[in-house]
NUMARDO-101983 format. One record per residue (C-alpha): x, y, z negated; residue number from 0. Coordinates in steps of 0.02 Angstrom, whole numbers, plus 50000, padded with zeros to 5 digits. Layout:
# residues N
+-------+-------+-------+-----+
|    px |    py |    pz |   i |
+-------+-------+-------+-----+
|     X |     Y |     Z | NUM |
...
+-------+-------+-------+-----+
This chain:
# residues 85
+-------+-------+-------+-----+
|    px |    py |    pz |   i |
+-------+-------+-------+-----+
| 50000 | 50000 | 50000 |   0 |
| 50120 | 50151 | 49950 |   1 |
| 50208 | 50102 | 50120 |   2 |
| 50047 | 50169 | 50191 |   3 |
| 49968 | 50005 | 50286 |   4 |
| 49831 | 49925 | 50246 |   5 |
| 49801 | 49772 | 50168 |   6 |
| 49704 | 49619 | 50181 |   7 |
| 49672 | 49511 | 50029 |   8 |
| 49589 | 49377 | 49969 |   9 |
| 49418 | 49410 | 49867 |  10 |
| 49498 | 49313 | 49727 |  11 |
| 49538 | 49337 | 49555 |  12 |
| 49583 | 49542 | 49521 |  13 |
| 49599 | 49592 | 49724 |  14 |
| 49435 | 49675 | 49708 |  15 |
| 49429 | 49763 | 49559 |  16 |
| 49571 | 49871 | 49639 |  17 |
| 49520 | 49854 | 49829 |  18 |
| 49389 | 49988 | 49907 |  19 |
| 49352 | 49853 | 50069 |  20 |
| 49326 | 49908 | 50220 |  21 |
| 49414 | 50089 | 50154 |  22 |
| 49591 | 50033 | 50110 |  23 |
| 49602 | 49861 | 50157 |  24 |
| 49506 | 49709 | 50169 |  25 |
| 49441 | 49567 | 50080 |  26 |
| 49413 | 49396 | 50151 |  27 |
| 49354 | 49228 | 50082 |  28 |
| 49482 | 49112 | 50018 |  29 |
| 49503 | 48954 | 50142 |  30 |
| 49399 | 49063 | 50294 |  31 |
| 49553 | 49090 | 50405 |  32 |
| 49412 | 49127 | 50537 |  33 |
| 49378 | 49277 | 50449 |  34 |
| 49564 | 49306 | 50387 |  35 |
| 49611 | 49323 | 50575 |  36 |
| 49455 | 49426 | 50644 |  37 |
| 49536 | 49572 | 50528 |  38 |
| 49697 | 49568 | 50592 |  39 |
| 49638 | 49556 | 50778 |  40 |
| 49514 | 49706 | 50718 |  41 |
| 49664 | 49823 | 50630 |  42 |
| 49773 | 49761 | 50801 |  43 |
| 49639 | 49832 | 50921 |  44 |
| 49595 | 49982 | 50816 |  45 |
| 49765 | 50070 | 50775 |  46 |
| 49670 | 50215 | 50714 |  47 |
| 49573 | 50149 | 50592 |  48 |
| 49715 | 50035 | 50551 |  49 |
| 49838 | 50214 | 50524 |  50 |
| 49656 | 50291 | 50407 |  51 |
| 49659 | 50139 | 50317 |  52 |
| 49854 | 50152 | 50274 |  53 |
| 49844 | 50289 | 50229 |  54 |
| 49704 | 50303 | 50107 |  55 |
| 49801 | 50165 | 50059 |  56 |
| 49950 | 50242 | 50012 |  57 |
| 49849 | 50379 | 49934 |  58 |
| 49766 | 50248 | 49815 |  59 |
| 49929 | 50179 | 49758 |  60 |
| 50018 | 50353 | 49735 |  61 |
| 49867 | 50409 | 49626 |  62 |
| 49837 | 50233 | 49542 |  63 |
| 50027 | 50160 | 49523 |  64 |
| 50132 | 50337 | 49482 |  65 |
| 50277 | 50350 | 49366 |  66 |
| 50149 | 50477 | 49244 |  67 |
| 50003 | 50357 | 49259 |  68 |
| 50108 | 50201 | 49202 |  69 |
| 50173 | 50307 | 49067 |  70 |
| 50005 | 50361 | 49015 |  71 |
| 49943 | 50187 | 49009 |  72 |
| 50088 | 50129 | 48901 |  73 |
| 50051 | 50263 | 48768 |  74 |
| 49878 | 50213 | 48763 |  75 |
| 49925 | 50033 | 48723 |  76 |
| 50077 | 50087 | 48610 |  77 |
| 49928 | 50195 | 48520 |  78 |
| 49805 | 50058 | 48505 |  79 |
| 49930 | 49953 | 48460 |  80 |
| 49962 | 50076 | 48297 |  81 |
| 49788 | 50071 | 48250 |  82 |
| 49801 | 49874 | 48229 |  83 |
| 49944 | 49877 | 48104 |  84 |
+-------+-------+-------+-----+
């Protein structure tokens, strides 16, 4: 993703909770290789779409993955943590 191309994932365990389909990459059924290879022909013949959808990638994992946001998170666990003990 923070390459800026878009993904396509299995709809399996956490993939979409972080996936917007269809927006930033998308999801196919596990074992359906059918469907697995009618997105890549799609993002192959739509280079377009396939450059929108790597980049709202990219945006997603700037915003989601950054060095403040992984910070942030780390205090809120340290803090919860603290309240524990």
């Amino acid at each position: 993703m923070i390459c800026g191309r878009p993904l396509i994932g299995a709809a399996s365990g956490g993939t979409p909770k972080l996936i917007e389909n269809g927006k930033n990459e998308f999801l196919y059924s596990p074992g359906s290789s059918d469907q697995l290879a009618s997105f890549i022909e799609f993002l192959h013949d739509n280079p377009h779409k396939c450059k929108e959808m790597g980049l709202n990638a990219r945006e997603f994992a700037v915003k989601s993955f950054s060095r403040d946001r992984f910070i942030s998170s780390m205090r809120e666990i340290a803090d919860d943590l603290s309240l524990i003990s």
